[in-house]
ROBA-69624 format. One line per field, with one value per residue (C-alpha): residue number from 1; residue in one letter; x, y, z. Coordinates in Angstrom, 3 decimals. Example, Ala and Ser with C-alpha at 12.3 -4.5 7.8 and 13.67 -1.06 7.14 Angstrom:
<rs>
num: 1,2
residu: a,s
px: 12.300,13.670
py: -4.500,-1.060
pz: 7.800,7.140
</rs>
This chain:
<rs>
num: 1,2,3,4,5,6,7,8,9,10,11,12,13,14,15,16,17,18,19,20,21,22,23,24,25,26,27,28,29,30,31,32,33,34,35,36,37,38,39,40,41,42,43,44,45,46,47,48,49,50,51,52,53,54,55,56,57,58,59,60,61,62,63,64,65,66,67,68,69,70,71,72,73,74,75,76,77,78,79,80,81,82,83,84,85,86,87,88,89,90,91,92,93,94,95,96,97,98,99,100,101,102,103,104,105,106,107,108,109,110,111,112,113,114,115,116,117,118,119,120,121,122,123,124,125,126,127,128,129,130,131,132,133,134,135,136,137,138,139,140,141,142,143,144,145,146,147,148,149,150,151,152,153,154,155,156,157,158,159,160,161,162,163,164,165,166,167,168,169,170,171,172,173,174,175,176,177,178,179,180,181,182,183,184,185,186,187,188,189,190,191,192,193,194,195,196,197,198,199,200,201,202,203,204,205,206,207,208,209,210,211,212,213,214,215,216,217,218,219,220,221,222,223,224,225,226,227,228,229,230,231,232,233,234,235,236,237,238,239,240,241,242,243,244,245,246,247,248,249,250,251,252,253,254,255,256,257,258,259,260,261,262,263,264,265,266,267,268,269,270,271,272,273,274,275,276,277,278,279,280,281,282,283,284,285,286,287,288,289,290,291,292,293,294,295,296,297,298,299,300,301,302,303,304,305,306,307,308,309,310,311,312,313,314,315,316,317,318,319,320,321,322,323,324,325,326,327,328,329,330,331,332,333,334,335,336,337,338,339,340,341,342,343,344,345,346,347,348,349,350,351,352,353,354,355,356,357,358,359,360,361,362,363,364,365,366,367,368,369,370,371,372,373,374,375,376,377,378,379,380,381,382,383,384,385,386,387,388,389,390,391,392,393,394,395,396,397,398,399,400,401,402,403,404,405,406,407,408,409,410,411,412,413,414,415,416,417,418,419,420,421,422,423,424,425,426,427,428,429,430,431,432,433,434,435,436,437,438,439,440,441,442,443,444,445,446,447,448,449,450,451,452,453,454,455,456,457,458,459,460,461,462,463,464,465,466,467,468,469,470,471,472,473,474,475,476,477,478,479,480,481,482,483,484,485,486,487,488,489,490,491,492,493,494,495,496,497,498,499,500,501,502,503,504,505,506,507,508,509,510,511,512,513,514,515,516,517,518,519,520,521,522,523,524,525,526,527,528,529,530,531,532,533,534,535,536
residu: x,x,x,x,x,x,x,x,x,x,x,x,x,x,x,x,x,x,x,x,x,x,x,x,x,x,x,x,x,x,x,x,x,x,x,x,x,x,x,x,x,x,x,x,x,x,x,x,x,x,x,x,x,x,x,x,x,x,x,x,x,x,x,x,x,x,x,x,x,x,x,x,x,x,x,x,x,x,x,x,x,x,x,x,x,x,x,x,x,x,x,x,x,x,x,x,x,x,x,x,x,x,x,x,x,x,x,x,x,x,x,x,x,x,x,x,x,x,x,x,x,x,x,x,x,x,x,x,x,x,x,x,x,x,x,x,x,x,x,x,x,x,x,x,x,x,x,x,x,x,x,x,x,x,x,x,x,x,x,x,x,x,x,x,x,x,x,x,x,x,x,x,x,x,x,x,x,x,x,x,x,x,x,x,x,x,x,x,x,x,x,x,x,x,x,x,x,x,x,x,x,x,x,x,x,x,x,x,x,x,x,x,x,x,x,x,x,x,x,x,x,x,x,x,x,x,x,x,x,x,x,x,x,x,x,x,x,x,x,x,x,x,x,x,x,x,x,x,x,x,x,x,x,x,x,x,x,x,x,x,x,x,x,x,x,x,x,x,x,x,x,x,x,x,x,x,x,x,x,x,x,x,x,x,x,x,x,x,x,x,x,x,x,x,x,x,x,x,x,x,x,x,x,x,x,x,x,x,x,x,x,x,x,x,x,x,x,x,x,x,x,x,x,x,x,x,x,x,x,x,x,x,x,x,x,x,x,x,x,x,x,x,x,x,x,x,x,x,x,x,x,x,x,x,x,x,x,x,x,x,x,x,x,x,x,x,x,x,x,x,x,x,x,x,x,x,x,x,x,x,x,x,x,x,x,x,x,x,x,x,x,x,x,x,x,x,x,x,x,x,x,x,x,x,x,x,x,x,x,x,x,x,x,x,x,x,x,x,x,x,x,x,x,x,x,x,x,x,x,x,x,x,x,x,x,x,x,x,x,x,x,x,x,x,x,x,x,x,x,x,x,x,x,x,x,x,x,x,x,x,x,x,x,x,x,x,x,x,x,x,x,x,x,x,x,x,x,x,x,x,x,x,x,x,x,x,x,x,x,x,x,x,x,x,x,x,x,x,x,x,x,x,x,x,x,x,x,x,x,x,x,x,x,x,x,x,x,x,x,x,x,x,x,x,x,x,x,x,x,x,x,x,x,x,x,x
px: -34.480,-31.964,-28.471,-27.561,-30.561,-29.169,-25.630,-26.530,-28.539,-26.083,-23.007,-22.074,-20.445,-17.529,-15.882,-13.617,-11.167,-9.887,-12.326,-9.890,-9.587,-9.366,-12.333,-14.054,-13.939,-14.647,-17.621,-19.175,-19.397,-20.478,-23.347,-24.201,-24.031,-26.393,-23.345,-23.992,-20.388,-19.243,-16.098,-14.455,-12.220,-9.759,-10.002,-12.770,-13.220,-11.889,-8.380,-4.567,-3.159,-0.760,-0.726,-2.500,-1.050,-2.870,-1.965,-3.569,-3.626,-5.173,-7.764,-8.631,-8.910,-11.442,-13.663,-13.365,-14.558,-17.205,-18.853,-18.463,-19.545,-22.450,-21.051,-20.871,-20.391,-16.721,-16.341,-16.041,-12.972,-11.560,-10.871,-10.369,-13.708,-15.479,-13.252,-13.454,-17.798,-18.516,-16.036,-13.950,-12.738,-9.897,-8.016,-5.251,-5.003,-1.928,-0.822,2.677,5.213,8.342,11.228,14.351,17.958,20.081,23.795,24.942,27.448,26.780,24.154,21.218,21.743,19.290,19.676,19.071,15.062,12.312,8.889,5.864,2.904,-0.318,-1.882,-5.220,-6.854,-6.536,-7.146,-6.021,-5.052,-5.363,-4.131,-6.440,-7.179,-7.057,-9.108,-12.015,-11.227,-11.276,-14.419,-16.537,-15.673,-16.507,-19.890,-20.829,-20.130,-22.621,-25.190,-25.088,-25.987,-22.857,-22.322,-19.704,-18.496,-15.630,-13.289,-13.065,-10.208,-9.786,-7.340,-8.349,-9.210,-10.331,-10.728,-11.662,-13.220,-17.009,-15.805,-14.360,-14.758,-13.514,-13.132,-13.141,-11.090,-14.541,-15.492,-17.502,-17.856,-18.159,-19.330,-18.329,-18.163,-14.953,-12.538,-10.269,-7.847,-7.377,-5.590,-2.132,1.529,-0.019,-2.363,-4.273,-4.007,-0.553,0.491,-2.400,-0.873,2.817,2.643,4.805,8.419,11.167,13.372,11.176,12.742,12.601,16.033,15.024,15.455,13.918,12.186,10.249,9.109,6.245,3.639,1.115,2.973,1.452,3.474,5.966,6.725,5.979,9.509,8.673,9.215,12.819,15.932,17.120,13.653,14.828,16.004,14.355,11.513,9.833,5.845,3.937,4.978,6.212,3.732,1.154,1.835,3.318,7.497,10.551,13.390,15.616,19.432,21.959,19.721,16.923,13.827,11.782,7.485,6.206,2.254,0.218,-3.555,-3.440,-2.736,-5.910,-8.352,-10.514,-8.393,-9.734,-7.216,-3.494,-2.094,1.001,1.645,5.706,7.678,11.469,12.350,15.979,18.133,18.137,21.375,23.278,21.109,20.745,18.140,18.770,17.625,17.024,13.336,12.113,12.180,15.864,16.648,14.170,16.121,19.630,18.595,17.314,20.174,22.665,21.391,19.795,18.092,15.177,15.768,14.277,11.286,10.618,11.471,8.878,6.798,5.636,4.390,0.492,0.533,3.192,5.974,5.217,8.903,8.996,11.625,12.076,9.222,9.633,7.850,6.103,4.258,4.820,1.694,-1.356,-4.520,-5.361,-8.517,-11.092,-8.737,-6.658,-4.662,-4.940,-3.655,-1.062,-1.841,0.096,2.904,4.692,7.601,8.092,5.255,7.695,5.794,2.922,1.601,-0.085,-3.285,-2.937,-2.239,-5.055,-7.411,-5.967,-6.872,-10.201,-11.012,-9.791,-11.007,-14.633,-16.186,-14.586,-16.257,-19.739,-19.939,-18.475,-21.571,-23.971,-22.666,-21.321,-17.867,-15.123,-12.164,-8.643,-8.391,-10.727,-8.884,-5.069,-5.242,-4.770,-1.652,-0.123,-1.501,-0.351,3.054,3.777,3.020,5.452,7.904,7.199,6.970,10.144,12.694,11.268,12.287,15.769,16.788,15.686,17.325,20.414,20.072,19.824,23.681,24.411,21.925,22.778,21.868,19.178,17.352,18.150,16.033,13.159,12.626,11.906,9.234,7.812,7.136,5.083,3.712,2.354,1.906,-0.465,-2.739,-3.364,-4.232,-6.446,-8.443,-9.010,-10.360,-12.406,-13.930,-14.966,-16.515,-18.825,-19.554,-20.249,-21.626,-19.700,-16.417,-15.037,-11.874,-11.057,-11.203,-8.945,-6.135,-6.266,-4.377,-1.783,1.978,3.071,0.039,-0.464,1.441,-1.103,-1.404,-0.068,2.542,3.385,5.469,7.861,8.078,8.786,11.715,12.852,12.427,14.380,17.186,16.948,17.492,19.969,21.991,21.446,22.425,25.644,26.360,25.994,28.416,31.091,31.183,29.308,29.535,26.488,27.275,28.059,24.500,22.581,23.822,22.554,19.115,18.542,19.976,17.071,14.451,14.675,14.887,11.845,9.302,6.121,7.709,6.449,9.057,7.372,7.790,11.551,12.147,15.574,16.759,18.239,17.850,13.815,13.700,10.425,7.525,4.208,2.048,0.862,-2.110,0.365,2.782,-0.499,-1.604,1.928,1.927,-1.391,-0.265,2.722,0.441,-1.352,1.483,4.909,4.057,4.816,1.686,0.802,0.779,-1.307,-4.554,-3.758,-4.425,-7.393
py: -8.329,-7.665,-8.787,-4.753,-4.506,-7.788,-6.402,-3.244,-4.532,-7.176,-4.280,-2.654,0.459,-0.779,-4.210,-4.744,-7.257,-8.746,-9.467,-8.624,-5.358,-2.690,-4.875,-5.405,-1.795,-0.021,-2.267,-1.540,1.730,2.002,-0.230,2.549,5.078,2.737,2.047,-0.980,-3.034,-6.601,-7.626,-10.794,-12.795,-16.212,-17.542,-17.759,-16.733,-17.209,-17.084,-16.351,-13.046,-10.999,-7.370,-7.420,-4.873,-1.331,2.186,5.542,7.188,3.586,3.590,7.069,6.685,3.494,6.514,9.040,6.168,5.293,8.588,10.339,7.563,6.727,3.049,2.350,-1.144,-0.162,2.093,-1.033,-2.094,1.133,0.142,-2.762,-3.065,-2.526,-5.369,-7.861,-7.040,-7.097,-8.454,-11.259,-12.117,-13.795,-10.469,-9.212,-5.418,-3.454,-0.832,0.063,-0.679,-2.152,-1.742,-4.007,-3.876,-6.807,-7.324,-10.706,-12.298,-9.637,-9.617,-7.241,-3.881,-2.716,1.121,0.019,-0.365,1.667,2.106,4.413,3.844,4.430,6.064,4.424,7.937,8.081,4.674,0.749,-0.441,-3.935,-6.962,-8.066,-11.777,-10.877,-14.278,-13.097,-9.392,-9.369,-12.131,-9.400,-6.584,-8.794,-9.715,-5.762,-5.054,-8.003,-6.929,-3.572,-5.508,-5.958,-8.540,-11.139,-13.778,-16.022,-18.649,-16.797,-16.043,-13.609,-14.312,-11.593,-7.615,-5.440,-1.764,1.465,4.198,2.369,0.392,-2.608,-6.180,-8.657,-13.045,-15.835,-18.963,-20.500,-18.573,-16.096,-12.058,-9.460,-5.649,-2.434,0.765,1.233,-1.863,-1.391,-3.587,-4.864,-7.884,-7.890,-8.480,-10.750,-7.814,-9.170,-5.311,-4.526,-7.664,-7.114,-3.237,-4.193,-1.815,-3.319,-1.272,-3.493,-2.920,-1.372,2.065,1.533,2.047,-0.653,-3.969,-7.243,-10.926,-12.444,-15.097,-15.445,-17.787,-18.360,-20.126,-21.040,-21.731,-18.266,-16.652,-13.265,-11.172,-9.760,-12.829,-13.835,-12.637,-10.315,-7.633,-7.215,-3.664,-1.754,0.333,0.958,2.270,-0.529,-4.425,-5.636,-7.965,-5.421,-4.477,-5.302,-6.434,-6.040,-7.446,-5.279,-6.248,-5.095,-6.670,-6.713,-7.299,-9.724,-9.098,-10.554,-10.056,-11.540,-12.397,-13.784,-10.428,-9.415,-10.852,-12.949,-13.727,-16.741,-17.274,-18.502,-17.450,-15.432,-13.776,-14.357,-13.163,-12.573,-10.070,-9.451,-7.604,-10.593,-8.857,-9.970,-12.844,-14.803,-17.143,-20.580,-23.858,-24.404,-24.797,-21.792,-24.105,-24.606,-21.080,-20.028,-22.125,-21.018,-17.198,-18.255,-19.843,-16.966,-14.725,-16.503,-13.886,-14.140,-17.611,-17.825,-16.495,-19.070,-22.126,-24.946,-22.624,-24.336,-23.708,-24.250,-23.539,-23.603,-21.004,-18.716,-17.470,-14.724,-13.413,-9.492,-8.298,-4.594,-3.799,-0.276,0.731,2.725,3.936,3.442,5.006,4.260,4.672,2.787,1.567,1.712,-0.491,0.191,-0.855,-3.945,-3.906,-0.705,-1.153,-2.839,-1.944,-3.562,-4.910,-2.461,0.134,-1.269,1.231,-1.300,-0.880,2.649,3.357,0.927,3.008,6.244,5.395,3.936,6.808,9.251,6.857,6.115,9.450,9.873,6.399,7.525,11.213,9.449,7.078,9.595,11.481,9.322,10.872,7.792,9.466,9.290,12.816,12.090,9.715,11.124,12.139,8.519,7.803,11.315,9.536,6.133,6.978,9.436,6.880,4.404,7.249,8.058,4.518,3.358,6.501,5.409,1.752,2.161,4.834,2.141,-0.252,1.541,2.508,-1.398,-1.113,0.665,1.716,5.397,6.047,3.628,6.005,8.545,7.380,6.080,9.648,10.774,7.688,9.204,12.386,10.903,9.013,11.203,14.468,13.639,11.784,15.149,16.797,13.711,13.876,17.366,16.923,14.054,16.696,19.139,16.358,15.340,19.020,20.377,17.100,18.629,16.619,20.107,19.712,16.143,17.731,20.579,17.334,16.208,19.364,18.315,18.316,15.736,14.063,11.488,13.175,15.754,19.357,21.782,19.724,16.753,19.954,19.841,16.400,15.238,17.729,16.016,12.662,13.650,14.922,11.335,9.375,11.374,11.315,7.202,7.169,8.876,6.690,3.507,4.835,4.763,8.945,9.255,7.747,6.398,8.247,11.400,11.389,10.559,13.866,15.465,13.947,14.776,18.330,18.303,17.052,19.533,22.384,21.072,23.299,21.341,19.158,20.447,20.769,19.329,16.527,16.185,13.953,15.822,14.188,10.703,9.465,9.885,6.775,5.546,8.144,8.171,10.901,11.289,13.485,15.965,15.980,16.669,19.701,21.115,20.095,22.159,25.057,24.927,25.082,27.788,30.185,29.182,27.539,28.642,30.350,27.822,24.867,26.926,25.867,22.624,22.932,25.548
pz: -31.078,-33.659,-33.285,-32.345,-29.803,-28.461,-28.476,-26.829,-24.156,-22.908,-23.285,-19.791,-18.723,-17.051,-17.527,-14.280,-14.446,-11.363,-8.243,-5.358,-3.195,-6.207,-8.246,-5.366,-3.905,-7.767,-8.214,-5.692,-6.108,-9.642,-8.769,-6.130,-8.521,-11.660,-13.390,-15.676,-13.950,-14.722,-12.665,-14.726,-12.602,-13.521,-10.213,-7.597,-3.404,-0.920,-1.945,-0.577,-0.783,1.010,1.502,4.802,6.456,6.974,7.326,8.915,5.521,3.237,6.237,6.214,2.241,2.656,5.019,2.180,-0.309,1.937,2.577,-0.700,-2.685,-0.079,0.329,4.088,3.939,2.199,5.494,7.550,6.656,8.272,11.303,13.418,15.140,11.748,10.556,13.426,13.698,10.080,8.120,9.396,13.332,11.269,10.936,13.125,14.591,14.096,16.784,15.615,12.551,14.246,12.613,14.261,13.277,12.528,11.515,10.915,13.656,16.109,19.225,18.339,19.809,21.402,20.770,16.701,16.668,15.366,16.172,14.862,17.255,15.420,18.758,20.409,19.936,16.887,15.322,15.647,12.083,11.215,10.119,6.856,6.673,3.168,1.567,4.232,3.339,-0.649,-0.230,1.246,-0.919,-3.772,-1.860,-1.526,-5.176,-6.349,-3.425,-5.024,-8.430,-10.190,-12.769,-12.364,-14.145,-11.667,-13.290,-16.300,-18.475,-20.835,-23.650,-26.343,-25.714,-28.416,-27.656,-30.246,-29.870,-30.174,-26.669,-25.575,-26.840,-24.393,-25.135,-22.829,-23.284,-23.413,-26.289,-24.256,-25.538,-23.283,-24.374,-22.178,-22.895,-20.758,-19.373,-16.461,-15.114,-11.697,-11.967,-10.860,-13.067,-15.625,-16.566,-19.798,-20.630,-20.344,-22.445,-24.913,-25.430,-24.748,-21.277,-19.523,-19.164,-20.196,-18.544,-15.532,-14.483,-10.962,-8.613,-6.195,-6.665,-4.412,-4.408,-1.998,-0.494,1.703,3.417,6.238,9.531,12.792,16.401,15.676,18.760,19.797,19.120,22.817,24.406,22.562,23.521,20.962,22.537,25.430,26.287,23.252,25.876,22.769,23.428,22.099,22.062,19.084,18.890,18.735,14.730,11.792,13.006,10.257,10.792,8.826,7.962,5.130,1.865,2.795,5.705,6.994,7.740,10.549,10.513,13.164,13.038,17.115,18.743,20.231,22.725,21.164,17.812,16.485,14.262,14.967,11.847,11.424,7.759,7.179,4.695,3.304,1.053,-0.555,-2.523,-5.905,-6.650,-3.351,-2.479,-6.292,-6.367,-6.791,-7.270,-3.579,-2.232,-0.543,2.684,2.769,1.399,4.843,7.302,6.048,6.295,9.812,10.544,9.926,11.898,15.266,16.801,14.332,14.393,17.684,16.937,15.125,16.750,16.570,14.042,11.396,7.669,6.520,2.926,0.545,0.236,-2.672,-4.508,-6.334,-9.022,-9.059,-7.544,-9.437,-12.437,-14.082,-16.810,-19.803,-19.434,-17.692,-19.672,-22.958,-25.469,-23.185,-20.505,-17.500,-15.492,-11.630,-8.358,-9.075,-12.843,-13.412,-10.989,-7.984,-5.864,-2.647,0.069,2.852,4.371,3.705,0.394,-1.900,-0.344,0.172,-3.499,-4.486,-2.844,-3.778,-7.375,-6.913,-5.386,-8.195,-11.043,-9.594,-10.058,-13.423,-14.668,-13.384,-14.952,-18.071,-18.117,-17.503,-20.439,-22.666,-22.881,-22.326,-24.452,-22.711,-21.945,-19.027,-17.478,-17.897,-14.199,-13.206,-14.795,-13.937,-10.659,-10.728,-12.084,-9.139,-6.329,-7.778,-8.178,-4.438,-3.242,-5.423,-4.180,-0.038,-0.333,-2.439,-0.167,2.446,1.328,0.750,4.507,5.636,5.161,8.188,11.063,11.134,7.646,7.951,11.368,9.121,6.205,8.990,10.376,6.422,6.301,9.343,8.218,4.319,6.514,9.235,7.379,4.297,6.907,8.333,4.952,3.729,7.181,6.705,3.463,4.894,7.690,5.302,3.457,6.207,7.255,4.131,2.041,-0.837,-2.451,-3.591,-0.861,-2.560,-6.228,-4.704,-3.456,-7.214,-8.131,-5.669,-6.827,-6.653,-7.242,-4.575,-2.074,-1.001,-0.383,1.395,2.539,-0.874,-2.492,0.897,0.887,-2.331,-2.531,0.984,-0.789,-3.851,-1.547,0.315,-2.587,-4.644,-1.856,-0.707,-4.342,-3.893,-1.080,-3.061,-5.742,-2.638,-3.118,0.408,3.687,4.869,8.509,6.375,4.540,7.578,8.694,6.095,5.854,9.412,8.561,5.685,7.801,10.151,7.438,5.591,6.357,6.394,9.305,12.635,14.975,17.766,16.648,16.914,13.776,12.812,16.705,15.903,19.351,18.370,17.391,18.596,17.580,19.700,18.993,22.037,22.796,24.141,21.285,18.947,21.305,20.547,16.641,16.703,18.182,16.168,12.856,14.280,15.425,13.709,10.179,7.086,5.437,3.238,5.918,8.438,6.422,7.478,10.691,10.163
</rs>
């Protein structure tokens, strides 16, 4: 063979970088569709991460994945059972996100909680034992016959417009036609390009620090629960404990009948700006935050940690851009905001979804030039626009509770509303076997915020956060703009008004079977033209 018939048969398609959920999930289905894939990882499975928390509209995106790319396995991870049967019994499920409101020095009031029940008819999210989780993903891609190469590093990229060209610290070369990049904030791409925004443009600002316990108390059974009557126990779903600066996650894997694991996923997250790091440990910067405000601090009594605390500086960061000749960056590669509300995952997916069918016409026809591909950055910048104005206004809301129920009933509705469109899609996709209503969600605007209703709610979102922005500048009272979000909310026509969310006393939403009889009826009779399709 000559040294270009050797170079040409050892040269893949794609060239994936980073093995976890977004690797994982992409590789597999290229393989599917006789994609030539190599995923290239530094470190090895099983390993710790966080981001184990799932929503209706990630899950409902692993589905779409699954069926239009004919990849069942990836379907598993959709739901709780699929999860607990096939994937790993070390996983938690997740019936509600709890939302709890603190203020330092004073008894926890009981009329300042939260709740959004994710309803048993609909679906029971989970609780991803996420070493177990990204293991299997991995596992599917190589069954599928995907190349990998583990404990690998890659510390020189070369990309043209002949492909990609990518070194080992070992002195290995790798060939691909196309390289995309799933790693995380050390992205070999963005440092190889100089991506990375400096400073990054996003409002919100946070650290963390986070780590596995065991022994931590259900929040039911303390004595800052009692009197909420919210629909679901807490310790039924993902808890925050929410105070002026930031919240605290509460994710337990023990929650179900026959949880073999008794893990609990805990983390703190605050403003860096109000609480400065230190040089404390993370321990002793834990047990002073517990011990100012004692309420949380009971849950935790006697609990214990069983790895070490990981501490994070800012935890914000963007990219300049995302696409390049022969590359992109994807899921935490391109972008981070906050682990609140639980979008990681869902905006992981979202992209693998939009960038897989792209990479497999482009190796059937040879055409890898950027123009292709621009979608995902219009893409990827969007959902960090989205995700960053959610959590600053949310943040900005942690101040006081009324603002803060205020900015809680707008979460509700992006969180409630695009599920609807993306399921829809999803139908059509199983009746008709043809991905035509998923190419029609592309042309969304925003993108990532989906038809017919993303239009209504990004202007609602905008309105949120110009005016939590106002409030932190001192030239609005928080009580003042919660007045006027709810006013917004309950103008914004893609909101159905059965479901009440301009009422401020709604403060625990359960879409009950009832409640979804009226939404429908609502969408058929009293919508605004271009939401009625939604409900078609």
């Amino acid at each position: 063979m000559t040294d270009k018939g050797q170079r040409d048969a050892e040269r893949y398609d794609v060239a994936i970088l980073g093995a976890g959920m977004a690797g994982g999930t992409l590789a597999a289905v290229l393989a599917r569709h006789g994609v030539r894939v190599l995923v290239i990882d530094a470190g090895t499975h099983p390993r710790f991460a966080v981001g184990e928390s799932t929503i209706p509209y990630t899950s409902t995106m692993i589905k779409v994945i699954a069926d239009r790319y004919q990849v069942p396995e990836i379907g598993a991870l959709a739901s709780f059972r699929g999860i607990q049967t096939k994937i790993s019994p070390m996983s938690g499920r997740k019936q509600n996100f709890g939302f709890v409101y603190h203020q330092e020095g004073r008894p926890q009031d009981p009329e300042q909680a939260n709740q959004l029940k994710i309803p048993s008819w609909h679906s029971t999210e989970s609780h991803l034992f996420r070493q177990d989780t990204d293991a299997y993903l991995f596992n599917v891609a190589v069954s599928y016959g995907a190349d990998s190469r583990l404990s690998t590093r890659i510390q020189d990229i070369e990309t043209g417009p002949d492909g990609v060209v990518l070194r080992s610290d070992r002195g290995e070369e790798f060939h691909a036609e196309y390289l995309v990049d799933g790693s995380g904030f050390r992205s070999p791409v963005a440092d190889k390009f100089g991506l990375r925004e400096e400073p990054t443009r996003a409002r919100h600002h946070s650290r963390s620090l986070f780590t596995h316990m065991v022994g931590v108390k259900p929040f039911d059974d303390c004595e800052g629960a009692k009197g909420h009557g919210q629909p679901s126990a807490w310790h039924n779903g993902t808890l925050h404990h929410v105070f002026d600066g930031g919240w605290l996650w509460v994710i337990p894997f023990d929650n179900h009948a026959g949880a073999v694991s008794s893990l609990c996923s805990v983390g703190l997250t605050l403003d860096e700006r109000v609480f400065v790091k230190d040089d404390r440990s993370p321990q002793d910067e834990w047990e002073a935050f517990l011990a100012r405000y004692p309420q949380i601090a009971e849950q935790f009594t006697g609990a214990r940690t069983v790895r070490p605390w990981v501490s994070t500086p800012r935890l914000q960061y963007s990219a300049t851009r995302t696409v390049g000749e022969r590359y992109c960056l994807t899921a935490h590669a391109a972008g981070f905001i906050d682990a609140l509300y639980s979008r990681g995952l869902n905006n992981t997916f979202e992209v693998v979804n939009a960038l897989a069918w792209r990479l497999i016409e482009a190796s059937r026809d040879g055409d890898w030039s950027t123009e292709r591909f621009q979608y995902i950055d219009e893409l990827q910048q969007s959902l960090f626009e989205v995700h960053d104005d959610l959590v600053y206004s949310s943040f900005v809301g942690f101040r006081d509770y009324t603002l803060w129920n205020a900015v809680c009933q707008v979460w509700k509705s992006i969180s409630f509303l695009p599920s609807l469109a993306l399921e829809r899609a999803h139908r059509l996709l199983l009746e008709t076997k043809d991905d035509g209503p998923l190419l029609e969600l592309e042309k969304s605007d925003p993108p990532g915020l989906p038809a017919p209703v993303g239009r209504d709610l990004a202007l609602l979102l905008t309105f949120t956060r110009e005016l939590c922005e106002r409030v932190e500048a001192g030239d609005v009272s928080p009580e003042d703009a919660a007045g006027q979000i709810l006013a917004r909310v309950g103008d914004t026509e893609a909101i159905p008004t059965p479901l009440d969310l301009s009422n401020p006393a709604n403060r625990f939403f359960d879409a009950t079977p009832d409640v979804m009889e009226k939404v429908v009826a609502w969408g058929r009779t009293e919508a605004p033209a271009h939401i009625r399709a939604l409900f078609g």
